[in-house]
N, C-alpha and C positions, 0 to 999 in steps of 0.2 A: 404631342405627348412624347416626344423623340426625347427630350431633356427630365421630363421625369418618368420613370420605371416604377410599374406598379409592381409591389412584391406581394405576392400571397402569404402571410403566415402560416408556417407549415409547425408541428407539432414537435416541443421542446423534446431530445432525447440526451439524460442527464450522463448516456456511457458514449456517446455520438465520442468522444475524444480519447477515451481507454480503448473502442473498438480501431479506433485508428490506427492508434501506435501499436498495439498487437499483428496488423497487417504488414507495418514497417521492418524495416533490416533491421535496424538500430536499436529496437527496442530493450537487446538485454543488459543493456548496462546499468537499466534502472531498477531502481527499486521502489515497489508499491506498497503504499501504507493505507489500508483500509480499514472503515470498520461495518461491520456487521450489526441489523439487530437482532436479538434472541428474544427472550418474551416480558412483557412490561418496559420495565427501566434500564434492563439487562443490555448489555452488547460485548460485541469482541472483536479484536484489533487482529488483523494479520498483516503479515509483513511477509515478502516474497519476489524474489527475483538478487536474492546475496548472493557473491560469487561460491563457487563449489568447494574454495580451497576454505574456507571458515569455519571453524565446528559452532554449526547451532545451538549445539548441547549447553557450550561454554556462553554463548552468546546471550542465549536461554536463560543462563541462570543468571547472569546479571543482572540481564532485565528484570528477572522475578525482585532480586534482590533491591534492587534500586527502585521498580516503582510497589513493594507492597501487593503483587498479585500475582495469580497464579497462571499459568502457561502448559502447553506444550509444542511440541514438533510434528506433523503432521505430514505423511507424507500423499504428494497430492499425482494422479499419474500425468496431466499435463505440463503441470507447473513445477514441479518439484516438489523440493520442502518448506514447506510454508510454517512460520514462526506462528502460532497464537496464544493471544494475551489475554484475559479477561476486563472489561473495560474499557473505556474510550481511551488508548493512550497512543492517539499518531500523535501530537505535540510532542509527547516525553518520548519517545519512540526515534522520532527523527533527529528531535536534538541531541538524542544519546550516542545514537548511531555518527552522528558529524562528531563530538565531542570525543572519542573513542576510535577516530582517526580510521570506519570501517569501509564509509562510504565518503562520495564529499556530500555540499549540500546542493550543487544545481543536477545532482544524479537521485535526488529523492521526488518521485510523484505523490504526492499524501491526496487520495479519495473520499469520498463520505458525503453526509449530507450537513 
């Protein structure tokens, strides 16, 4: 049994790699794109971990404006300020944020299910 290894299946944990990087040095240079669900069909995107020097505000409205939904700024005491969006929008979210020169694109984590 020396050449094969039994492994026990141990039980899937779907944050096993967000709790990781949260313990790391390195972690703040990303930025995390999640979504939430709310009730029914309902959800909400948050984005969080943008550098300090960018007004939200401005950032905010873009996004409202460009994908058709509504938002705010939330301020969070661990995290900071966390953008949210109404809506599944990490695709539109991500791509806007590369396209708009805020972030690049291998500094985006995008979450969910």
């Amino acid at each position: 049994m020396s050449e094969l290894d039994v492994q026990i299946p141990t039980a899937f944990d779907p944050f096993a790699e967000a709790n990781a990087e949260d313990s790391g040095a390195g972690t703040k240079d990303y930025v995390h794109i999640r979504v939430q669900q709310r009730n029914g069909r309902k959800s909400l995107t948050t984005v969080q971990g943008l550098k300090k020097e960018f007004s939200y505000n401005k950032i905010l409205k873009d996004l409202k404006k460009e994908f058709c939904c509504n938002g705010t700024v939330v301020q969070d005491p661990e995290q900071g300020q966390v953008i949210q969006l109404q809506g599944d929008q990490r695709k539109n979210v991500s791509a806007f944020l590369v396209q708009a020169g805020i972030v690049k694109k291998d500094h985006i984590k995008i979450h969910g299910f």
